[in-house]
VEXMIMI-863141 format. One record per residue (C-alpha): residue in three letters; x, y, z. Coordinates in nm, 4 decimals, m for minus. Example, Ala and Ser with C-alpha at 12.3 -4.5 7.8 and 13.67 -1.06 7.14 Angstrom:
<vogus>
type->ala	east->1.2300	north->m0.4500	up->0.7800
type->ser	east->1.3670	north->m0.1060	up->0.7140
</vogus>
This chain:
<vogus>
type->unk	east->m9.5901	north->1.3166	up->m6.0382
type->unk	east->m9.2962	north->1.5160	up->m6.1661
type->unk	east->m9.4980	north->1.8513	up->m6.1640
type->unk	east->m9.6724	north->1.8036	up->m5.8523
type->unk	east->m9.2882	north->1.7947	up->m5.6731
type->unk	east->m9.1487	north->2.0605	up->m5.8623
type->unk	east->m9.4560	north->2.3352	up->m5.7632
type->unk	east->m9.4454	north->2.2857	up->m5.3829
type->unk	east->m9.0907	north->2.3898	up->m5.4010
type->unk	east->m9.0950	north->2.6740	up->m5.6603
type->unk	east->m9.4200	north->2.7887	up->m5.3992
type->unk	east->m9.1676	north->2.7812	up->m5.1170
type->unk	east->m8.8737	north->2.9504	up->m5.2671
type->unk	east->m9.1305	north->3.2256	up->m5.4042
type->unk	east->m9.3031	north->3.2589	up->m5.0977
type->unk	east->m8.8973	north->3.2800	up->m4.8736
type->unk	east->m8.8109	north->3.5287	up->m5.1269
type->unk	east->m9.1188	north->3.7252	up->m5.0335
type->unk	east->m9.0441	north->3.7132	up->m4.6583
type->unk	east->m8.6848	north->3.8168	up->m4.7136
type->unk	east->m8.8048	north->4.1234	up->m4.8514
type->unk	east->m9.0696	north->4.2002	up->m4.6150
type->unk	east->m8.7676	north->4.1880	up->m4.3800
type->unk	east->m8.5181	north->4.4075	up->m4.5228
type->unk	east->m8.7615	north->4.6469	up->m4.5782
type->unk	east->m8.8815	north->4.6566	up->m4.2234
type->unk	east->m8.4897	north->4.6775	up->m4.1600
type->unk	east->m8.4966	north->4.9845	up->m4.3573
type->unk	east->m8.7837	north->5.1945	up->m4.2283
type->unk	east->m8.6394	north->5.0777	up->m3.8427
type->unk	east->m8.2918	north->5.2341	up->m3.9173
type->unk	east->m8.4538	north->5.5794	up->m4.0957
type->unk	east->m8.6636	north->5.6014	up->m3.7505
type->unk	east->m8.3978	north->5.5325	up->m3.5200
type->unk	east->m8.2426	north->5.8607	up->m3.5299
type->unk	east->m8.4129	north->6.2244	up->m3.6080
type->unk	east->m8.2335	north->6.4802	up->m3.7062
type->unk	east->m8.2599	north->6.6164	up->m3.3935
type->unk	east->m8.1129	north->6.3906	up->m3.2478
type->unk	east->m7.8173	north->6.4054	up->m3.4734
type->unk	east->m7.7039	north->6.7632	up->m3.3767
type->unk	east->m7.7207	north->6.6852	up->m3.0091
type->unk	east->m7.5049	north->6.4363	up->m3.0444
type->unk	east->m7.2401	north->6.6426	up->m3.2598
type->unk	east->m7.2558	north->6.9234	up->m3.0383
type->unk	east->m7.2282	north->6.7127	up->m2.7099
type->unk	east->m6.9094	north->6.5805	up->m2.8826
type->unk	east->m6.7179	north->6.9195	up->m2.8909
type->unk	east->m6.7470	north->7.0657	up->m2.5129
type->unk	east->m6.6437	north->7.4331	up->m2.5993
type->unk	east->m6.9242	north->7.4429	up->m2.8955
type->unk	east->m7.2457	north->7.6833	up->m2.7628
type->unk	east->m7.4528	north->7.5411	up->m3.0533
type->unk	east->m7.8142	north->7.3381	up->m3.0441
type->unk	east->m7.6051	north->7.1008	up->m2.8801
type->unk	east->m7.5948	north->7.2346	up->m2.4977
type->unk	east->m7.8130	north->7.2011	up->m2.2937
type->unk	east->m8.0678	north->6.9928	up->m2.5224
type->unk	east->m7.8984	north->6.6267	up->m2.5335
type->unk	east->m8.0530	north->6.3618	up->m2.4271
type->unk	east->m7.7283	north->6.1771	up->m2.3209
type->unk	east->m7.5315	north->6.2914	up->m1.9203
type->unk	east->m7.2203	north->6.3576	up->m2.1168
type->unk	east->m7.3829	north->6.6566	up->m2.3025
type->unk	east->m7.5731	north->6.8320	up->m2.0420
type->unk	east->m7.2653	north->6.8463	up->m1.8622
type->unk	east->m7.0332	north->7.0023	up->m2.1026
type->unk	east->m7.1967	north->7.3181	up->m2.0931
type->unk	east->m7.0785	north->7.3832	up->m1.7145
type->unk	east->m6.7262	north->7.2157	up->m1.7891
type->unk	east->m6.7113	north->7.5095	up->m2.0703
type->unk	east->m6.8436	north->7.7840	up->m1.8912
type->unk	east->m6.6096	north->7.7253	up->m1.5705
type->unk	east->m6.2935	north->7.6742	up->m1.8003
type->unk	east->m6.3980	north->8.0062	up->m1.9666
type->unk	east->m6.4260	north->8.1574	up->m1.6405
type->unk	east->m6.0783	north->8.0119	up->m1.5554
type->unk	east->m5.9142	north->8.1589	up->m1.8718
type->unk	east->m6.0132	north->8.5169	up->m1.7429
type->unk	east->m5.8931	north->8.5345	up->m1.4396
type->unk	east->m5.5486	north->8.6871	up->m1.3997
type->unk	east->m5.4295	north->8.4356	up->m1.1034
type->unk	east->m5.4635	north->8.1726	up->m1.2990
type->unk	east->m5.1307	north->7.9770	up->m1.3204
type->unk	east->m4.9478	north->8.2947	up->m1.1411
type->unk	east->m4.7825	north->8.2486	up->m0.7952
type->unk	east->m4.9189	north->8.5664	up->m0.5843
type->unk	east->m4.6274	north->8.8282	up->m0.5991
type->unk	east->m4.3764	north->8.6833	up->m0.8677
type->unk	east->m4.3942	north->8.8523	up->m1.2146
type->unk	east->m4.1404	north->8.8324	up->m1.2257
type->unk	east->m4.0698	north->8.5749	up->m1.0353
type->unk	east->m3.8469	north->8.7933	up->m0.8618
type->unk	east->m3.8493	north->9.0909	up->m0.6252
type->unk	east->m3.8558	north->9.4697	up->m0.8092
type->unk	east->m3.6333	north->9.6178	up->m0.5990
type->unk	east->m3.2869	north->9.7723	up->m0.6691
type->unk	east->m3.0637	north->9.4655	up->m0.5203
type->unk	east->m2.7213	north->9.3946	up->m0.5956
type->unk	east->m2.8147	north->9.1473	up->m0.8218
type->unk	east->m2.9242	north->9.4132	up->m1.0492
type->unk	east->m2.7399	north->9.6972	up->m0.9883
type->unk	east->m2.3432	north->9.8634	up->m1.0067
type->unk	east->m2.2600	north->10.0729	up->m0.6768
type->unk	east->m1.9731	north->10.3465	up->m0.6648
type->unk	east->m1.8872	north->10.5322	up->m0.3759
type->unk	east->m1.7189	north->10.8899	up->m0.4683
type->unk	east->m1.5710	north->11.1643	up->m0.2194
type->unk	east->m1.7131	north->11.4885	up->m0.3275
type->unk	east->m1.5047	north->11.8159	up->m0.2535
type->unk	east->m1.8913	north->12.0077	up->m0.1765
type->unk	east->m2.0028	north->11.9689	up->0.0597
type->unk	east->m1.7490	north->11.8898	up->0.3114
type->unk	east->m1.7080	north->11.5866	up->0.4569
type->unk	east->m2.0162	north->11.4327	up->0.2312
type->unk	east->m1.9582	north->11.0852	up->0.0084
type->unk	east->m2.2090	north->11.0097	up->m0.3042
type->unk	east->m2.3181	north->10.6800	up->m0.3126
type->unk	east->m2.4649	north->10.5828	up->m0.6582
type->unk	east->m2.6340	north->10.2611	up->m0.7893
type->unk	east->m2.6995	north->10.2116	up->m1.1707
type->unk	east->m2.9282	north->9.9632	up->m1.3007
type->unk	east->m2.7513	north->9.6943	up->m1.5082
type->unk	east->m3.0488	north->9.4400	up->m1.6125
type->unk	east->m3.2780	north->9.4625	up->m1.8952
type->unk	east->m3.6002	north->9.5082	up->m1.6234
type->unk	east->m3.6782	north->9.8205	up->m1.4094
type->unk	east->m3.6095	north->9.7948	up->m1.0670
type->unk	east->m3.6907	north->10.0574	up->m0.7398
type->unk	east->m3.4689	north->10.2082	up->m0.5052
type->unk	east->m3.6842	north->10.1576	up->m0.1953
type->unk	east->m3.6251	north->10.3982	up->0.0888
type->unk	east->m3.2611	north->10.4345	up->0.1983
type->unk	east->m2.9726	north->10.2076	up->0.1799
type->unk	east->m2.9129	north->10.0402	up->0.4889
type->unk	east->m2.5340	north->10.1424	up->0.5385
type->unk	east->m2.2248	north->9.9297	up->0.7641
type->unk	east->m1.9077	north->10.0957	up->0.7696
type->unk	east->m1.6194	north->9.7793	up->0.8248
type->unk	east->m1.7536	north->9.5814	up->1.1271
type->unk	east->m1.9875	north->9.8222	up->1.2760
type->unk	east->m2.3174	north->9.6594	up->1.5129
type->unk	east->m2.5255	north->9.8991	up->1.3845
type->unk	east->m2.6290	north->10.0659	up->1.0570
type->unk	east->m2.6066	north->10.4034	up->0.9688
type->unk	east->m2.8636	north->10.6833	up->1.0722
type->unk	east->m3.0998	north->10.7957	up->0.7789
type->unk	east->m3.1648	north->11.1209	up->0.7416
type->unk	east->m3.5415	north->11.1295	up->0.7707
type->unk	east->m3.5782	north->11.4824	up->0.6360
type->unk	east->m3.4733	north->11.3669	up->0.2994
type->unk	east->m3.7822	north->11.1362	up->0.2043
type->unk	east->m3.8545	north->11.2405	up->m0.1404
type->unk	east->m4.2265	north->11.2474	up->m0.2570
type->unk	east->m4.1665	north->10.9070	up->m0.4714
type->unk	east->m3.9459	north->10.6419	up->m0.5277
type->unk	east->m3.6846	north->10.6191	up->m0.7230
type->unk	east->m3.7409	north->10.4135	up->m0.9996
type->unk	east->m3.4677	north->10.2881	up->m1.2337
type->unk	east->m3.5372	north->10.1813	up->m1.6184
type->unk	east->m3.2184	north->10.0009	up->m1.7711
type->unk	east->m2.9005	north->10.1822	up->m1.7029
type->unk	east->m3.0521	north->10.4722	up->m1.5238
type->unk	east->m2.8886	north->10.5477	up->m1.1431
type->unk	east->m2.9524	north->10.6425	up->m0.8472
type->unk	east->m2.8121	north->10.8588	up->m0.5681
type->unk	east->m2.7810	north->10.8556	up->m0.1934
type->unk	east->m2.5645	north->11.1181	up->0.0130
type->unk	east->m2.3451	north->11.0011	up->0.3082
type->unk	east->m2.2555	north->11.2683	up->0.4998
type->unk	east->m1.9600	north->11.1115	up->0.7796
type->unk	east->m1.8876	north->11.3402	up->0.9954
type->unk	east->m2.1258	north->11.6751	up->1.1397
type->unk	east->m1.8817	north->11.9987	up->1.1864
type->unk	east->m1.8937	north->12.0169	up->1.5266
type->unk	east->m1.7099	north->11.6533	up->1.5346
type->unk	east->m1.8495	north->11.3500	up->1.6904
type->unk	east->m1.7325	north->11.0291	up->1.9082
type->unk	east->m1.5998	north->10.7729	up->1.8047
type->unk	east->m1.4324	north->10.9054	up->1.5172
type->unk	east->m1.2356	north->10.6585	up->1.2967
type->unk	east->m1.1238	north->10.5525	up->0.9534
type->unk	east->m1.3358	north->10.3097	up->0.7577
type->unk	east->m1.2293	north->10.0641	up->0.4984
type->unk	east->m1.4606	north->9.9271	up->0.3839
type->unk	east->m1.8717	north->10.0075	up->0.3321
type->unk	east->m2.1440	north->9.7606	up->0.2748
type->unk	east->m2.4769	north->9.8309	up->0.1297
type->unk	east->m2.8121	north->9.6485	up->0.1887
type->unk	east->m3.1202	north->9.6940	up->0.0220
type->unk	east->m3.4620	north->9.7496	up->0.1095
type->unk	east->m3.7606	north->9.5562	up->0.0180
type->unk	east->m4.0621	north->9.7451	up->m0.0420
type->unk	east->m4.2422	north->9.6493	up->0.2627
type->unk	east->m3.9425	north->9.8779	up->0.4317
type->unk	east->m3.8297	north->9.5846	up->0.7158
type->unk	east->m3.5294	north->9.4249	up->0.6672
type->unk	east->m3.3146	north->9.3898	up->0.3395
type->unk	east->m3.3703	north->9.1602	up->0.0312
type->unk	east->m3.1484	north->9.0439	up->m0.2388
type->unk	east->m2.7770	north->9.0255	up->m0.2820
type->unk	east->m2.5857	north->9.3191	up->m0.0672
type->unk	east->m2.2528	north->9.5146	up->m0.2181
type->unk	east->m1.9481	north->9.5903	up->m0.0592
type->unk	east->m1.6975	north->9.8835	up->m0.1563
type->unk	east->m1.3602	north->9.9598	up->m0.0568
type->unk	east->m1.3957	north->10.2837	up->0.0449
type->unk	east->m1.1267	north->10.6279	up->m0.0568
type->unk	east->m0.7845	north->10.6182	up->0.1564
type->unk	east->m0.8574	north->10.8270	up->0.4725
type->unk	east->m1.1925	north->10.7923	up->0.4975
type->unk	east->m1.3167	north->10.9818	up->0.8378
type->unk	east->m1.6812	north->10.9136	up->0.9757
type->unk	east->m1.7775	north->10.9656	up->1.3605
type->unk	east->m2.1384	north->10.8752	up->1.5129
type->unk	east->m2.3042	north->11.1556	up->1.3214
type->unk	east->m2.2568	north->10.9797	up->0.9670
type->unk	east->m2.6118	north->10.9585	up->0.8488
type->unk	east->m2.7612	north->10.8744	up->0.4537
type->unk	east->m3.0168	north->10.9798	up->0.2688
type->unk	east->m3.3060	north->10.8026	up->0.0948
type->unk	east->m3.2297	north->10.7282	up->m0.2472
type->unk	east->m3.3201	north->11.0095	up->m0.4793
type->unk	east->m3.3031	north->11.0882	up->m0.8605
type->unk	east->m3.0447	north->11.3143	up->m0.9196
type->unk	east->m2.6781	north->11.3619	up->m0.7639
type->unk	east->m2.7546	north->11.6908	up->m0.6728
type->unk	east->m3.0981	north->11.5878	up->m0.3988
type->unk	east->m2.8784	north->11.4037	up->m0.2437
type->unk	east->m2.5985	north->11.6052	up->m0.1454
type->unk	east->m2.8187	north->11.9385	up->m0.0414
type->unk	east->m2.8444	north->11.7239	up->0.3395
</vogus>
């Protein structure tokens, strides 16, 4: 009686043990199938967007066939020079000659007669352009001063750090004009490059004791050297 209980049990715990390992290695060959190495490298490549590897195009997942767009539009987005850039500022800021960036001296000049210089030097670290002509008031006038149209030079002026430029004034023709007066004091606006209107910061000078101009005063457009702008 005592070995007829005992083999039942030995037959059961042999025959568990037996199932247990069927079952792990079932467990075994289930896992090894479950994922070819195929498979793998889609799935690493669909993981890192910017990669142009085995990965795009061939996962079997959404998120990997639609990395390879995402990529190819941000690369396409890198390139372009607008990107993050608000249409006309480099700088940010206008490249004219303003009086935000610029000294301005007004000298009498004995030659020729009745002439002023007007000269602006740029003071910044950035180049700026003398667009067309200063836009001239003498004290409280209505209206700005004539430019003399004959001096357009072929190109404008353009100032690297602490370079100047020049601008003759003539006040008064020789055969006199009305409304002849003495000024005190001269302001100077700048213009933009479109050529309407001024832009940035203007600059006013006191202007030499005596100071004579009539209806004929006129300026020229800015030019390079002193001497361009006092043959009008």
């Amino acid at each position: 009686m005592f070995h007829t209980r005992i083999r039942p049990r030995t037959a059961v715990a042999a025959t568990v043990a037996a199932l247990a390992a069927l079952s792990l290695s079932a467990c075994d060959g289930s896992s090894t199938d479950a994922r070819s190495p195929g498979q793998a490298v889609a799935e690493g490549a669909t993981a890192r967007p910017g990669d142009n590897g085995t990965g795009t195009g061939t996962g079997s997942n959404d998120s990997g066939s639609d990395s390879a767009p995402s990529a190819a539009k941000n690369s396409a987005l890198a390139k372009s020079p607008a990107v993050g850039k608000a249409p006309g500022k480099a700088s940010g800021a206008s490249d004219a000659c303003t009086g935000d960036n610029v000294t301005a001296v007004i000298t009498k000049v004995p030659r020729p007669l009745n002439h002023m210089l007007l000269t602006i030097t740029n003071k910044s670290s950035r180049t700026c352009n003398a667009y067309y002509a200063p836009s001239l008031r003498f004290d409280n006038d209505q209206s700005a001063t004539q430019v003399n149209q004959d001096s357009k030079p072929q190109a404008v002026a353009t100032l690297a750090p602490g370079r100047s430029a020049y601008a003759g004034i003539l006040l008064s023709s020789a055969a006199g004009g009305d409304h002849g007066r003495t000024a005190r004091k001269l302001t100077v606006y700048f213009t933009p490059r479109s050529g309407s209107g001024s832009t940035g910061a203007p600059v006013t000078l006191t202007l030499p004791t005596g100071t004579y101009k009539d209806d004929n005063a006129s300026v020229t457009y800015w030019q390079d050297t002193a001497a361009d702008a006092l043959q009008f």
